[in-house]
LOZARO-808474 format. One record per residue (C-alpha): x, y, z; residue in three letters. Coordinates in steps of 0.05 Angstrom, whole numbers, plus 5000, padded with zeros to 4 digits. Layout:
<recs>
XYZALA...
</recs>
This chain:
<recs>
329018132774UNK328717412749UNK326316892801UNK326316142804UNK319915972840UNK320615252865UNK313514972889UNK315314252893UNK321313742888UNK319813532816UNK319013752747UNK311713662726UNK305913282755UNK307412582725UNK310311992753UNK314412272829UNK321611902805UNK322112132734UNK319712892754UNK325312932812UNK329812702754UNK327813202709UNK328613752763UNK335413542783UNK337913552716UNK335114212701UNK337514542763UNK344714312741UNK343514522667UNK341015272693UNK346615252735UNK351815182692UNK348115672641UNK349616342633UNK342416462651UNK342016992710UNK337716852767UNK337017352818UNK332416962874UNK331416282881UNK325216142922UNK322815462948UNK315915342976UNK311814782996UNK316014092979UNK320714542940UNK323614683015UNK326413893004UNK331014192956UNK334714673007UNK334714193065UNK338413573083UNK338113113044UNK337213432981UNK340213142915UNK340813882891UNK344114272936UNK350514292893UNK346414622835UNK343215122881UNK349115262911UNK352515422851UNK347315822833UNK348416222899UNK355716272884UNK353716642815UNK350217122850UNK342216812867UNK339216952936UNK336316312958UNK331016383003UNK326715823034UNK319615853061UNK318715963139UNK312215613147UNK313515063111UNK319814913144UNK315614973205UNK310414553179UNK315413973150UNK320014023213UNK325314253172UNK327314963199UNK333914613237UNK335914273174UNK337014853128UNK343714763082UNK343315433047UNK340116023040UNK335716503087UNK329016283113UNK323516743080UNK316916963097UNK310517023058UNK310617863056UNK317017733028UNK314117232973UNK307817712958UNK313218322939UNK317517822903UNK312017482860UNK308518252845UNK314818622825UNK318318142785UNK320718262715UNK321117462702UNK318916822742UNK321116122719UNK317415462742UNK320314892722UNK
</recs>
């Protein structure tokens, strides 16, 4: 199983604009790769990317359409307010992230 473990909104831990940037653009690149991705999961301010508002939903949904689970993290929907504004996906759990993160074959962070 390959997973895309999104932790955050951006791409690196330089300047906030230019690391949203880079994460957009490679969330359309991978997108429109013929890289297979079998579970996208976003935690922390990566739940920004699954939620209204988000500049990247198109990319992620794509990436659902080729076949990606999508799942978003409960608590920090919770935490953020965010559970009501979900766009995509399933809301996960942290049992579920534990299995995921200890049985996968591949994890990408971007």
């Amino acid at each position: 199983m390959t997973v895309l473990y999104l932790n955050s909104d951006r791409m690196g831990d330089g300047e906030p604009e230019l690391g949203r940037k880079l994460l957009a653009l490679f969330l359309e690149k991978l997108a429109r790769s013929d890289v297979n991705i079998d579970l996208v999961g976003c935690v922390n301010s990566g739940v920004l990317l699954t939620t209204e508002g988000s500049p990247v939903v198109e990319s992620l949904r794509l990436l659902e359409r080729k076949g990606a689970r999508v799942a978003t993290c409960g608590t920090c929907l919770d935490h953020l307010g965010l559970r009501g504004k979900l766009l995509l996906g399933e809301v996960g759990t942290m049992d579920q992230t534990v299995q995921v993160m200890a049985t996968a074959d591949r994890i990408i962070r971007p």
